[in-house]
N, C-alpha and C positions, 0 to 999 in steps of 0.2 A: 164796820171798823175791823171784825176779827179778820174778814175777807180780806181788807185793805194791807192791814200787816200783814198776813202770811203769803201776799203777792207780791209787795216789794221786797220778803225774804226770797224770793225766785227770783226776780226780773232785775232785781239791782242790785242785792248782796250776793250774788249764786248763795243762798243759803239756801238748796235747793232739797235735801231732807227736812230742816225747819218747816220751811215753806211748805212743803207737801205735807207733813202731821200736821201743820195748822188747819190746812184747807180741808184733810181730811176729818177733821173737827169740824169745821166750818158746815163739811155734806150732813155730820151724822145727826147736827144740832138741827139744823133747817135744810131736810132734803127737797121740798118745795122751796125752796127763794128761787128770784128771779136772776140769781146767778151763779145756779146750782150746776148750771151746765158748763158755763164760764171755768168756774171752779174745777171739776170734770176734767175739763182739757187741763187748766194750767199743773194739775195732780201729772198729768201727761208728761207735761214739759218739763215737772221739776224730775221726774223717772227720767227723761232724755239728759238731761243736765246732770244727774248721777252717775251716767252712762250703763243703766238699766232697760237698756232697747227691750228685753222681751215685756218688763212689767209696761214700757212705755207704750207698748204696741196695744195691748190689754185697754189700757187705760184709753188710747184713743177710739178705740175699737168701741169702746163703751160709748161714744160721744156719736157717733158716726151710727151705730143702732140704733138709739134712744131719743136722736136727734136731726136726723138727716137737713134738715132743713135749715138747721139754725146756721149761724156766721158765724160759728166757728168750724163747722164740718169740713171747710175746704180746708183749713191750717191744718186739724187733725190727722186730714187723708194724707196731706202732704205729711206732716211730721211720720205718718206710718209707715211712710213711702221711707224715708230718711231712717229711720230705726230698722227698717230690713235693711238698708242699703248699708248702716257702720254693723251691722252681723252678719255682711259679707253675700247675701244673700240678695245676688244684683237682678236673677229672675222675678222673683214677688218686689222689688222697688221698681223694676222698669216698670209691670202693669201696674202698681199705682199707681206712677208718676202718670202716665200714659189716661188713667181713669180722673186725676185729677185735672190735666188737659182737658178731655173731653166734658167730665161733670160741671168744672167751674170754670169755663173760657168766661177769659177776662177779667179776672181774679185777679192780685198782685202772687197767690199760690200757685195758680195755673204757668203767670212766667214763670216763675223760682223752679216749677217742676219742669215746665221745657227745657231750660237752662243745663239742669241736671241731667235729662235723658240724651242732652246733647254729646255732655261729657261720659257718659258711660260706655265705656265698648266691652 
């Protein structure tokens, strides 16, 4: 439930600092639960939604270590790709964008990130 509320404070209110102290509650109370990782990322998004690309980067970066495997690794690479790219920093967004292509072909992230590599010159 604590999960549930501090994700519809991200995903449907932009209350995207709520949201993120709540989840970030949410990791300190149960850093085992099976949506510890989930959690993880969405910390991610609500830093993207603040427009704190560097802590956003961080936080994916966390997901993408600890986690390589899981279903959300592709959103996170993608998102890290997108937090280099609004800090203007189109070198390190191209090779993710690029690493998301190649890691998650067939992804609905893999398009979103060709899409993006197309428009970048």
């Amino acid at each position: 439930a604590e999960y549930e509320a501090a994700l519809k404070l991200i995903q449907k209110d932009s209350e995207f600092s709520h949201g993120r102290k709540g989840l970030q509650a949410f990791l300190k109370k149960y850093p085992d639960h099976e949506l510890a990782v989930n959690a993880t990322y969405w910390i991610g998004e609500a830093y993207y939604g603040e427009k704190k690309y560097e802590n956003a980067i961080l936080q994916f970066q966390e997901v993408l270590q600890k986690h390589p495997q899981h279903g959300k690794a592709s959103a996170a690479q993608l998102k890290q790709a997108l937090s280099f790219q609004a800090l203007g920093d189109k070198e390190t967004a191209t090779v993710l964008l690029r690493k998301v292509v190649k890691n998650y072909a067939g992804t609905p992230e893999a398009k979103i990130a060709q899409e993006r590599l197309s428009k970048i010159k």
